[in-house]
C-alpha positions in Angstrom: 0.0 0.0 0.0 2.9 2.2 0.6 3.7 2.4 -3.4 0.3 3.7 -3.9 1.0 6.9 -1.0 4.2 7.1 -2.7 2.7 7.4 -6.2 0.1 9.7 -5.2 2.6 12.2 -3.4 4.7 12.4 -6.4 2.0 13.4 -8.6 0.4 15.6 -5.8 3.9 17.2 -5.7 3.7 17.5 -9.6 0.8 19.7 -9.5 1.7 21.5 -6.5 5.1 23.2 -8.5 3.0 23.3 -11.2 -0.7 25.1 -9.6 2.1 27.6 -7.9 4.3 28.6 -10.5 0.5 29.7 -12.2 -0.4 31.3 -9.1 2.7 33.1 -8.1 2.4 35.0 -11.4 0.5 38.0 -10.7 1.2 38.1 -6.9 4.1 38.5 -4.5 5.6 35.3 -3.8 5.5 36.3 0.4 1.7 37.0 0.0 1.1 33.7 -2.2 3.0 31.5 0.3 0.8 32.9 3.1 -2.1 32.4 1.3 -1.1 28.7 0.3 -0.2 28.2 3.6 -3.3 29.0 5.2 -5.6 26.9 2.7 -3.0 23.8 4.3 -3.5 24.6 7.4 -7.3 24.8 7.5 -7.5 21.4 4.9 -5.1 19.8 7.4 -6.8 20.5 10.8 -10.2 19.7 9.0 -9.0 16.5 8.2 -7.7 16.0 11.7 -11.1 17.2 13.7 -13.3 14.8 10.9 -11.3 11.8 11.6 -11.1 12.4 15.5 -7.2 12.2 15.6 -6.9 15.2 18.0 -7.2 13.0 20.9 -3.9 11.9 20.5 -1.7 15.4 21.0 -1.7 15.2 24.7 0.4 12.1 24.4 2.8 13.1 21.5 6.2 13.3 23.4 8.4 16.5 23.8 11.2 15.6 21.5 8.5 14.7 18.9 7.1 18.2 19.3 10.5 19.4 18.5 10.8 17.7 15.3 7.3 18.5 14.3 8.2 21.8 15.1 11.8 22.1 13.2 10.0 20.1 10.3 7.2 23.0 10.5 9.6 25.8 10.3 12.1 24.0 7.6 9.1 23.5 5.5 8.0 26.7 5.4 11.4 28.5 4.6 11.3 25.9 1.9 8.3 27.3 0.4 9.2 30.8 0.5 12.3 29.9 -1.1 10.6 28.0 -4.0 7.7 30.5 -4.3 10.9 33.5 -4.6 12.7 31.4 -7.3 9.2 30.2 -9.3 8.2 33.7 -9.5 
């Protein structure tokens, strides 16, 4: 099953370089990011409140936070780096 997931995340990739370099092209790459960023965020934590997974973060330990966190962060300076360079 994990070939499927893999599959699918490549092409969801795909269209995600491709959907932003359209729709970086009349904005500033700073605003598009925050705007992309926010659509994730509220697709994300719908996902998470449907499938009643938020019972579980009381019992995610610290250094796991931490990595969430760092991956979080690095992710994000990612994305304004690839938003700056597709634009």
């Amino acid at each position: 099953m994990w070939k499927y997931y893999a599959l699918l995340s490549a092409f969801f990739a795909a269209l995600t370089a491709i959907f932003a370099k359209i729709g970086v092209k009349d904005v500033d790459s700073d605003l598009a990011t925050a705007i992309r960023t926010t659509i994730i965020l509220l697709f994300t934590w719908g996902i998470a409140l449907v499938g009643t997974h938020t019972s579980d973060i009381e019992s995610i330990p610290g250094h796991t936070w931490l990595f969430l966190v760092l991956s979080g962060a690095a992710t994000g300076v990612s994305w304004l780096f690839c938003f700056k360079a597709l634009q």
